[in-house]
C-alpha positions in Angstrom: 16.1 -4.5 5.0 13.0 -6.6 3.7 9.5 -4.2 2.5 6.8 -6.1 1.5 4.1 -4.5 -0.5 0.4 -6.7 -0.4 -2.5 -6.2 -2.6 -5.3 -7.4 -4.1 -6.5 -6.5 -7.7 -9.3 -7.6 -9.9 -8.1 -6.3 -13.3 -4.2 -5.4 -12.8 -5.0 -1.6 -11.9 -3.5 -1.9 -8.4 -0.8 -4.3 -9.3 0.8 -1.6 -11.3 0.3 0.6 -8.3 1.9 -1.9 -6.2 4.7 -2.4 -8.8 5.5 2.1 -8.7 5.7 1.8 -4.5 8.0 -1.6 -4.8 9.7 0.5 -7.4 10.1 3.9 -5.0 11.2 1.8 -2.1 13.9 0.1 -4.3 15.7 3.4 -4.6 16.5 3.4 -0.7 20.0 1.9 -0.5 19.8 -1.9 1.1 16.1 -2.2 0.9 14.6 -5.5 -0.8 11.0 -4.8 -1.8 8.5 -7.5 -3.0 4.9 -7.4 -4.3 2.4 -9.9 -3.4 -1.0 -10.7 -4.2 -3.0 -11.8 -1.7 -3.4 -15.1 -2.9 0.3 -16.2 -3.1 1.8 -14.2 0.2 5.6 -15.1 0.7 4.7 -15.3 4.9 8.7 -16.1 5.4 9.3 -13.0 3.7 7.1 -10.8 5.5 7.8 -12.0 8.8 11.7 -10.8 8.0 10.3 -7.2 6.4 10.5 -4.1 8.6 7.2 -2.8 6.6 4.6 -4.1 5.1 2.2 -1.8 2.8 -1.4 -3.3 1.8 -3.6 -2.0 -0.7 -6.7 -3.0 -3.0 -9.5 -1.4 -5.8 -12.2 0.3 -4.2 -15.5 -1.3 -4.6 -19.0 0.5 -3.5 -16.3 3.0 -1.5 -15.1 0.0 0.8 -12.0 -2.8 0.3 -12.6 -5.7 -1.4 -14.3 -8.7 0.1 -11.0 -10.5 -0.3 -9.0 -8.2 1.0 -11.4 -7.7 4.0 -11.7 -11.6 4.5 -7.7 -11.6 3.8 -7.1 -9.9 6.8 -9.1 -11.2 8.6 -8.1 -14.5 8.3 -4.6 -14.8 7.1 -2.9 -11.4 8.1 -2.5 -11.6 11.3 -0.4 -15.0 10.9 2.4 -13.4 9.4 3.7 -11.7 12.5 3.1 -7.8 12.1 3.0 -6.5 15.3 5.6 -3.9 15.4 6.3 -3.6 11.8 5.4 -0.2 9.5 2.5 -0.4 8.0 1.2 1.5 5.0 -1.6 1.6 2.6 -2.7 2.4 -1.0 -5.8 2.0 -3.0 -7.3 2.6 -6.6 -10.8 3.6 -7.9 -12.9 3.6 -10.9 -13.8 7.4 -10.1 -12.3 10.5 -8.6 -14.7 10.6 -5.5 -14.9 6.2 -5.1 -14.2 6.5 -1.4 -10.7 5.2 -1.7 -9.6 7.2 1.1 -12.3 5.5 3.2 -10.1 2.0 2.2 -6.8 3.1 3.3 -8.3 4.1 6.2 -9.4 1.1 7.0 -6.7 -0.7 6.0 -4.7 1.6 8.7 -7.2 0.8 11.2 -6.5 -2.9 10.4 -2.8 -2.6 10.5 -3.0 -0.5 14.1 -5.3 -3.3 15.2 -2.0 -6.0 14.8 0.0 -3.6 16.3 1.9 -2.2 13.4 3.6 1.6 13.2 1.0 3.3 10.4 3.2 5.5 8.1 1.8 9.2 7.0 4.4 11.8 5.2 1.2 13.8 5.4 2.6 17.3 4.5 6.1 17.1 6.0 7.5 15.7 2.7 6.1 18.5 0.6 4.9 17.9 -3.1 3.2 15.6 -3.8 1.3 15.6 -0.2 0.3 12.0 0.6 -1.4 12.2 4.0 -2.9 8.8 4.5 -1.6 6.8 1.3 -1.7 7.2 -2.2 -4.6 7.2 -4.3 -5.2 6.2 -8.4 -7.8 6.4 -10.2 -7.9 4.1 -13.3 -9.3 5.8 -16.7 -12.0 2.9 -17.0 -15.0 5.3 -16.1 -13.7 8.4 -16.2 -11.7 9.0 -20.4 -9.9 12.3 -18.1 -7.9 10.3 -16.2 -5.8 7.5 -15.5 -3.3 5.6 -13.4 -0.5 6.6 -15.3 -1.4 10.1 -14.0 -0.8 9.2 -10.7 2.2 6.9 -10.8 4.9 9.6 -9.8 2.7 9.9 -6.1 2.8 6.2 -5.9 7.0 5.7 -6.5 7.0 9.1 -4.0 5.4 7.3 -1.4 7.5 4.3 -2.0 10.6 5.7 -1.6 9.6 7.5 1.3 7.8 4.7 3.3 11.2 2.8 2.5 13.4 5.9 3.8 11.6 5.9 7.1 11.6 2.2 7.5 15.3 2.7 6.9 15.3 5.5 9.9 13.6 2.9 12.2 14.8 -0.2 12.1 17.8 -0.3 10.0 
């Protein structure tokens, strides 16, 4: 079963986000992940995958302009109607309004039709209700992505196991 994770990132922050949920969903038996930015999206890939899970840095506590105009323009080529769909973001501070970009990426997602994926609480620690969230140490010298990476290959291996339950 194909999983395709898409982003966009400015400085390599949510790459290495989107590298931890590729490398969570590789730990479901039979599962073929793959990252891509959104520059260079494998469409014959994604139109195979069972899931697709999009995510981008937070800027002014909305998705990037590129991501926004990605979607708009492109995404909805690539045959996702029917697929899972989940979503992911990073921020430059604890409060950025990240959650306020995976929410709209859902929305997005639900728009083409896609299944949106929440553990929310039924997975237990860590709780990931909408997607996960990092925040890069660039602002704030407390924290940093690599505090966050075990959520991110959580949620990975979980969207994966549930994309297994449904489709495979």
């Amino acid at each position: 079963m194909k999983l395709a994770v898409i982003y966009d990132s400015k400085t390599d922050n949510t790459k290495k986000c989107a590298d931890w949920i590729i490398e969570g969903m590789s730990k479901v038996a039979g599962v073929e992940a793959k990252g891509f930015n959104i520059s260079a999206v494998d469409e014959a890939f994604v139109k195979e995958c069972a899931g697709v899970v999009m995510g981008c840095p937070t800027y002014a506590a909305l998705m990037t302009a590129d991501m926004r105009t990605w979607l708009l323009t492109s995404a909805g080529k690539i045959g996702l109607a029917g697929k899972l769909g989940g979503a992911f973001a990073t921020e430059q501070y604890t409060h950025g309004g990240a959650t306020l970009v995976i929410q709209s990426i859902l929305t997005n997602q639900m728009v083409f039709g896609m299944l949106c994926y929440s553990g929310g609480g039924s997975k237990g620690k860590p709780v990931i209700h909408l997607g996960p969230v990092g925040v890069n140490g660039n602002a704030e010298e407390f924290n940093g992505l690599e505090n966050y990476k075990d959520n991110f290959l959580a949620y990975g291996e979980r969207f994966a196991a549930k994309a297994a339950e449904l489709f495979a």
